[in-house]
GUPA-236749 format. One line per field, with one value per atom (N, C-alpha, C, O): atom name; x, y, z; residue in three letters. Coordinates in Angstrom, 3 decimals. Each point is the difference from the previous one (the first is absolute). Layout:
N
guvex	(CA	...);
px	(X	...);
py	(Y	...);
pz	(Z	...);
kolpa	(ala	...);
***
This chain:
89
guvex	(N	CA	C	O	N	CA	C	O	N	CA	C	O	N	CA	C	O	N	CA	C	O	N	CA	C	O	N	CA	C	O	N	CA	C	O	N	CA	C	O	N	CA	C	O	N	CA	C	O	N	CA	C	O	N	CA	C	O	N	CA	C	O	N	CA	C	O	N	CA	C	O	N	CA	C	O	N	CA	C	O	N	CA	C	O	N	CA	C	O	N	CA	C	O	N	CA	C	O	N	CA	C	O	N	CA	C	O	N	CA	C	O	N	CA	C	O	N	CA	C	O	N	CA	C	O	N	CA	C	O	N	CA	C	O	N	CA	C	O	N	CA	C	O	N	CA	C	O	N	CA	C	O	N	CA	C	O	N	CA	C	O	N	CA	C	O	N	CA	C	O	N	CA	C	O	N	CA	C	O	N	CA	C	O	N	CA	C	O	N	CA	C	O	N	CA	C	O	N	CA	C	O	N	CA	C	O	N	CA	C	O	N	CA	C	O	N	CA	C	O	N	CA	C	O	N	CA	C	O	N	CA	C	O	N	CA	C	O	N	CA	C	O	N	CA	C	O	N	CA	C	O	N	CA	C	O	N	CA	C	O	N	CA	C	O	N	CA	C	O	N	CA	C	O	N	CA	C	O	N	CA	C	O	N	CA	C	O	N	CA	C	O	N	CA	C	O	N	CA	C	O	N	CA	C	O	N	CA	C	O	N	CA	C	O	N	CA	C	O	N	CA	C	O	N	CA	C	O	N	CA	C	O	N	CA	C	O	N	CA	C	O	N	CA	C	O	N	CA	C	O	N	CA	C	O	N	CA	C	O	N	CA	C	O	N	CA	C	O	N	CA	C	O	N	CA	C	O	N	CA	C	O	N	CA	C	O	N	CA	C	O	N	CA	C	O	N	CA	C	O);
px	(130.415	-1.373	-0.850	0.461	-1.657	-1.165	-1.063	-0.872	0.813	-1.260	-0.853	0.121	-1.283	-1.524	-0.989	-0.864	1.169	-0.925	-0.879	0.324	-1.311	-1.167	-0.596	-1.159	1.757	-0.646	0.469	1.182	-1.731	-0.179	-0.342	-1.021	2.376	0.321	0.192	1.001	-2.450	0.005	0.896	0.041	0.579	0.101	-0.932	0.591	-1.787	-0.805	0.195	-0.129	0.419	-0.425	-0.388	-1.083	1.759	-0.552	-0.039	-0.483	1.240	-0.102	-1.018	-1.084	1.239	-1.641	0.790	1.192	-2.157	0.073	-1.061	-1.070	1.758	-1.198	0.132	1.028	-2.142	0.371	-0.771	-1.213	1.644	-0.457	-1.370	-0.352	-0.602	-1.096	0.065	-0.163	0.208	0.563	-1.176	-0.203	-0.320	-0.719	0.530	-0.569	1.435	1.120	-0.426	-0.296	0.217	-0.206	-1.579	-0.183	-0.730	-1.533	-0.126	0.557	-1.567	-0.060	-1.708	-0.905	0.888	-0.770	-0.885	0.554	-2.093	-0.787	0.327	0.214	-0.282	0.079	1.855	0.568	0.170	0.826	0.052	-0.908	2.073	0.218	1.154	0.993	-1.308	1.817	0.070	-0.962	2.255	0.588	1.019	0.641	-0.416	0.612	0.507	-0.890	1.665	0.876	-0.040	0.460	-1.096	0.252	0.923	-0.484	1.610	0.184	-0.342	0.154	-0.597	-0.168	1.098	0.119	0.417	1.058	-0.479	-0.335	0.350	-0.556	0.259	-0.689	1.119	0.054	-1.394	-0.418	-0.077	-1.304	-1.350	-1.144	1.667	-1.051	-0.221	-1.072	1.865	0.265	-1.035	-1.005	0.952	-1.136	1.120	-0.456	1.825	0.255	0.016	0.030	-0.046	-0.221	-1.335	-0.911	0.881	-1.483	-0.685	-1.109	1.802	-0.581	-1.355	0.038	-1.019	-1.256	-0.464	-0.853	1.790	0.176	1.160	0.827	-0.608	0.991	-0.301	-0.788	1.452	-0.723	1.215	1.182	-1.728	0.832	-0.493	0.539	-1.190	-0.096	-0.854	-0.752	0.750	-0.778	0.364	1.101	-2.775	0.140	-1.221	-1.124	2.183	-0.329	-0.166	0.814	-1.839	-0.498	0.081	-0.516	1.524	-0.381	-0.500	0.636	-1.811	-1.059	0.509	0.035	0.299	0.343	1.926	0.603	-0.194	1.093	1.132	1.025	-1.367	0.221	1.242	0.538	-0.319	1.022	-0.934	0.323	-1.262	-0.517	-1.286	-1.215	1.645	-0.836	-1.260	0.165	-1.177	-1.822	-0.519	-0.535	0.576	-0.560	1.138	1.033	-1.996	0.966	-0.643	-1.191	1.559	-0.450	-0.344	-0.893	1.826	-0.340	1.116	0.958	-0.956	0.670	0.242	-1.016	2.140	-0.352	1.148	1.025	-1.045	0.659	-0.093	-0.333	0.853	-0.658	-0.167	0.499	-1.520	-0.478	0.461	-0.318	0.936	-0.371	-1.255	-0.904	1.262	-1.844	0.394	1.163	-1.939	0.366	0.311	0.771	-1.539	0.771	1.139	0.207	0.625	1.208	-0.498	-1.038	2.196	-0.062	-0.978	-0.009	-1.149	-0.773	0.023	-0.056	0.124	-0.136	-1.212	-1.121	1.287	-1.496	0.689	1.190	-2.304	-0.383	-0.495	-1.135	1.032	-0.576	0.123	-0.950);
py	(113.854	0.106	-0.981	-1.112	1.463	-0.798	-0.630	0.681	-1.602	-0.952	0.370	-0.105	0.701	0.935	-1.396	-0.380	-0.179	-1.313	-0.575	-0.589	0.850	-0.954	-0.591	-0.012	-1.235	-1.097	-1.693	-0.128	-0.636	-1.040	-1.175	-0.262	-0.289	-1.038	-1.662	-0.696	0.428	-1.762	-0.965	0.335	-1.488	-0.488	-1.244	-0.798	0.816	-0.528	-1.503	-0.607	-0.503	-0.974	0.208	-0.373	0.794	-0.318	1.496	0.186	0.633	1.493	0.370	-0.575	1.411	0.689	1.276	0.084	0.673	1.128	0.116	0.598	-1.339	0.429	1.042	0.281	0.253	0.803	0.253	0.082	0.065	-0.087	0.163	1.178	-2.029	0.582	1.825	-0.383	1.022	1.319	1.498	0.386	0.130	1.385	0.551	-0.301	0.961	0.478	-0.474	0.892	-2.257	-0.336	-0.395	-0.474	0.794	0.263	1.178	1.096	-1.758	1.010	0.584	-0.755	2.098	0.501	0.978	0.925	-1.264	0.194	-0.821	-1.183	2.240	-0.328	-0.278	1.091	-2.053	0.123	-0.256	0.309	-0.970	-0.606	-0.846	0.078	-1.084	-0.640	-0.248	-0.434	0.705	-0.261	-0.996	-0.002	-1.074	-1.208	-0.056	-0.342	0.502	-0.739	-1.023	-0.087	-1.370	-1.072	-0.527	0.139	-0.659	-0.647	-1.826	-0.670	0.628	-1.918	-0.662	0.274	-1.012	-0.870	-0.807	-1.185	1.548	-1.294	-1.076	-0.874	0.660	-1.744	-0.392	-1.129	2.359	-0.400	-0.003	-0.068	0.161	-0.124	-1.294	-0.292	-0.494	-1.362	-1.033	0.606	-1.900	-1.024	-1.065	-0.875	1.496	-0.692	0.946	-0.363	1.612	0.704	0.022	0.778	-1.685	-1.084	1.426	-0.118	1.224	1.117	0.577	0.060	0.246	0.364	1.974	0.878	-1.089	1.750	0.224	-0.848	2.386	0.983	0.814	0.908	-1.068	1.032	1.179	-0.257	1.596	0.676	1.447	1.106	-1.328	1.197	-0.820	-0.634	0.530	-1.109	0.789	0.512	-0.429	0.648	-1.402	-0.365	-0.037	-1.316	0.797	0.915	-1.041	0.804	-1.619	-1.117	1.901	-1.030	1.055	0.866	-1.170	0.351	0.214	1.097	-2.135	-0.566	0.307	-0.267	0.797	0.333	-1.239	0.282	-1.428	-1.038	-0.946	-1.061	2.267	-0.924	-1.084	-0.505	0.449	-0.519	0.353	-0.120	0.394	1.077	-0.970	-1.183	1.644	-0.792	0.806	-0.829	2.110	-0.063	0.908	0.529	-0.607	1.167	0.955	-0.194	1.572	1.109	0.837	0.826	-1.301	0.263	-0.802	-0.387	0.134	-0.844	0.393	-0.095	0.584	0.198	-0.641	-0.353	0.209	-1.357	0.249	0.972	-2.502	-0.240	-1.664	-0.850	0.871	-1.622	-0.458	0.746	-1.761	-1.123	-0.468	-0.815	1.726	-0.121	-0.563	0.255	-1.085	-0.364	0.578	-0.369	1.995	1.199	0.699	1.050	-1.578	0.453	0.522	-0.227	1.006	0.555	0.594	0.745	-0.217	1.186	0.418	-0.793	1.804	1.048	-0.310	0.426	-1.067	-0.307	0.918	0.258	0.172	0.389	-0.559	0.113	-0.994	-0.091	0.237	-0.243);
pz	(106.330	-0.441	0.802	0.257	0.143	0.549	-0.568	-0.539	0.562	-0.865	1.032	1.220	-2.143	0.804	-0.245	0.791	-1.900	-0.672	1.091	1.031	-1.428	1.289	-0.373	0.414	-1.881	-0.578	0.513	0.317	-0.268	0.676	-1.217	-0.636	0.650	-1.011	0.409	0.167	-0.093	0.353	-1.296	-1.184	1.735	-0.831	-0.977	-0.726	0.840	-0.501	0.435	-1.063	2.251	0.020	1.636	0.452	0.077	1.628	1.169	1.118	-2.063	0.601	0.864	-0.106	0.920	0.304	1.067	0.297	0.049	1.019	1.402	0.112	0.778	1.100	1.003	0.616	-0.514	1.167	1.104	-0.196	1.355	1.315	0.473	-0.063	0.547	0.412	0.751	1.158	-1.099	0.416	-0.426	-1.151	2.208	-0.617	-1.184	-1.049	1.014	-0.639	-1.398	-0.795	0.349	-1.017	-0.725	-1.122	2.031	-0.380	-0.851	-0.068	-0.612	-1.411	0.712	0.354	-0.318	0.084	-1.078	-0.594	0.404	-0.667	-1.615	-0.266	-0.476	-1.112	-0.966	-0.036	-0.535	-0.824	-1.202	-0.772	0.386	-1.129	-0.010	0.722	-1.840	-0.216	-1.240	-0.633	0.058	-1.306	0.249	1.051	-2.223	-0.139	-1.451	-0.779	0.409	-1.458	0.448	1.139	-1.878	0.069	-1.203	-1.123	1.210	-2.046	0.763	1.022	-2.162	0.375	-1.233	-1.194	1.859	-0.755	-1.481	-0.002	-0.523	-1.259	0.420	-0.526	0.975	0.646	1.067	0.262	0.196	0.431	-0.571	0.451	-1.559	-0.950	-0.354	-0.530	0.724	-1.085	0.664	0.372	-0.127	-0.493	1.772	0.736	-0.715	1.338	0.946	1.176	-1.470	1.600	0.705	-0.279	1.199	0.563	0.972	0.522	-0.401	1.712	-1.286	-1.229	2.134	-1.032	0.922	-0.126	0.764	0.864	0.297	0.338	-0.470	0.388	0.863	-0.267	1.740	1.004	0.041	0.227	-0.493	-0.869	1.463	-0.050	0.752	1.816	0.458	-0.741	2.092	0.764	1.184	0.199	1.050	1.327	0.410	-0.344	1.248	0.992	1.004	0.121	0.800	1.402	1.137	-0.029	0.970	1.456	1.071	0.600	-0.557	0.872	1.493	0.556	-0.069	1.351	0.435	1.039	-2.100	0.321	0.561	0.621	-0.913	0.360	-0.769	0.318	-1.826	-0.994	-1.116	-1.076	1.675	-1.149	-1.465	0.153	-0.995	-0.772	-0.229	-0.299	0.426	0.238	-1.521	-0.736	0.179	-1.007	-0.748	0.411	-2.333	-0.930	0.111	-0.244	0.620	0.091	-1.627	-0.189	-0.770	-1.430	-0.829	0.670	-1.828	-0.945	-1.241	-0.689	-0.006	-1.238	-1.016	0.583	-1.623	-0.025	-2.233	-0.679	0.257	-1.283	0.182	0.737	-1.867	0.201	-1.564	-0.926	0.702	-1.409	-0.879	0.184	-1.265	-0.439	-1.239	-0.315	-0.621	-1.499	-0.776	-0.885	1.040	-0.268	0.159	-0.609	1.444	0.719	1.516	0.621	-0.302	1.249	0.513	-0.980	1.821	-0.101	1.954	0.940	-0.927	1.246	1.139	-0.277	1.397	1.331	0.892	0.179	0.342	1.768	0.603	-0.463	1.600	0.890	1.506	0.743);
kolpa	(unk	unk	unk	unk	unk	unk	unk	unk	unk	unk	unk	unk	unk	unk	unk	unk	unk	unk	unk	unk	unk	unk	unk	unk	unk	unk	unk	unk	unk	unk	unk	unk	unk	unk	unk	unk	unk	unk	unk	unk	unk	unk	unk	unk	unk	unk	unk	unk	unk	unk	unk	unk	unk	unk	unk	unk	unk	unk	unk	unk	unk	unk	unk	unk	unk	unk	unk	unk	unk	unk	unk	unk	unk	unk	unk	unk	unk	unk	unk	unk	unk	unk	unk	unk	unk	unk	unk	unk	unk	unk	unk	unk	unk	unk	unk	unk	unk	unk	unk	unk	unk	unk	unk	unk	unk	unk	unk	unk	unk	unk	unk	unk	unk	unk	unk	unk	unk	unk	unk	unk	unk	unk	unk	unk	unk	unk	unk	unk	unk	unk	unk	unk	unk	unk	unk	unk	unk	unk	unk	unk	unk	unk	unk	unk	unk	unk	unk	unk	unk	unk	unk	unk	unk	unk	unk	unk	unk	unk	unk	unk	unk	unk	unk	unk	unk	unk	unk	unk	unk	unk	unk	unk	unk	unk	unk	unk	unk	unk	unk	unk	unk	unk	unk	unk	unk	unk	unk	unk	unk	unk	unk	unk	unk	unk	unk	unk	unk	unk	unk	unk	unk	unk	unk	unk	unk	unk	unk	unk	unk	unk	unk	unk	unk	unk	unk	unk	unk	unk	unk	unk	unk	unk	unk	unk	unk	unk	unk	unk	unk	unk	unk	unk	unk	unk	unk	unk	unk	unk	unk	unk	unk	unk	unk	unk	unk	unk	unk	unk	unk	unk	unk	unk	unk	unk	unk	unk	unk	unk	unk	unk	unk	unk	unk	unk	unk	unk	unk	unk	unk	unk	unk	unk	unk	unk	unk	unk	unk	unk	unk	unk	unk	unk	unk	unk	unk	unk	unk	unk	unk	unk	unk	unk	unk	unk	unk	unk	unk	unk	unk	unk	unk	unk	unk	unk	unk	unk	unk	unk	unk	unk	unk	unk	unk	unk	unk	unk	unk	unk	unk	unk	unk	unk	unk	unk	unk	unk	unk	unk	unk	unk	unk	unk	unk	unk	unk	unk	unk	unk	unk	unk	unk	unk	unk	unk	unk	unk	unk	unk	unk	unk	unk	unk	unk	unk	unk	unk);
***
């Protein structure tokens, strides 16, 4: 049997997925993205000091040079007194 599965399971402290500056991977016109986030109850508490979760992030290097100069978009959750809540930028 073949695992078809095309889900992508970080382990929540240092994980991430990058991928290649590359045509191939330009998103053209209009998309979308979906994210299940679960947040640990432990980041809820009064010692977990991070006040953001960068949860898709597109860093653009301009100059092709290796070094990324701006964020192309950000979307993330922030620490509110309220709990968790959902940004874009």
């Amino acid at each position: 049997m073949t695992d078809t599965s095309r889900v992508l399971e970080l382990n929540g402290t240092a994980g991430y997925l990058a991928l290649p500056d590359q045509p191939r991977f330009a998103l053209a016109e209009s998309w979308s993205i979906d994210a299940w986030v679960k947040i640990d109850p432990r980041a809820s508490s009064a010692s977990f000091t991070k006040t953001k979760m960068v949860v898709l992030r597109r860093d653009i290097d301009a100059d092709l040079n290796g070094s990324y100069e701006t964020v192309n978009y950000e979307i993330g959750l922030e620490k509110k007194t309220a709990g968790w809540t959902p940004y874009v930028s």
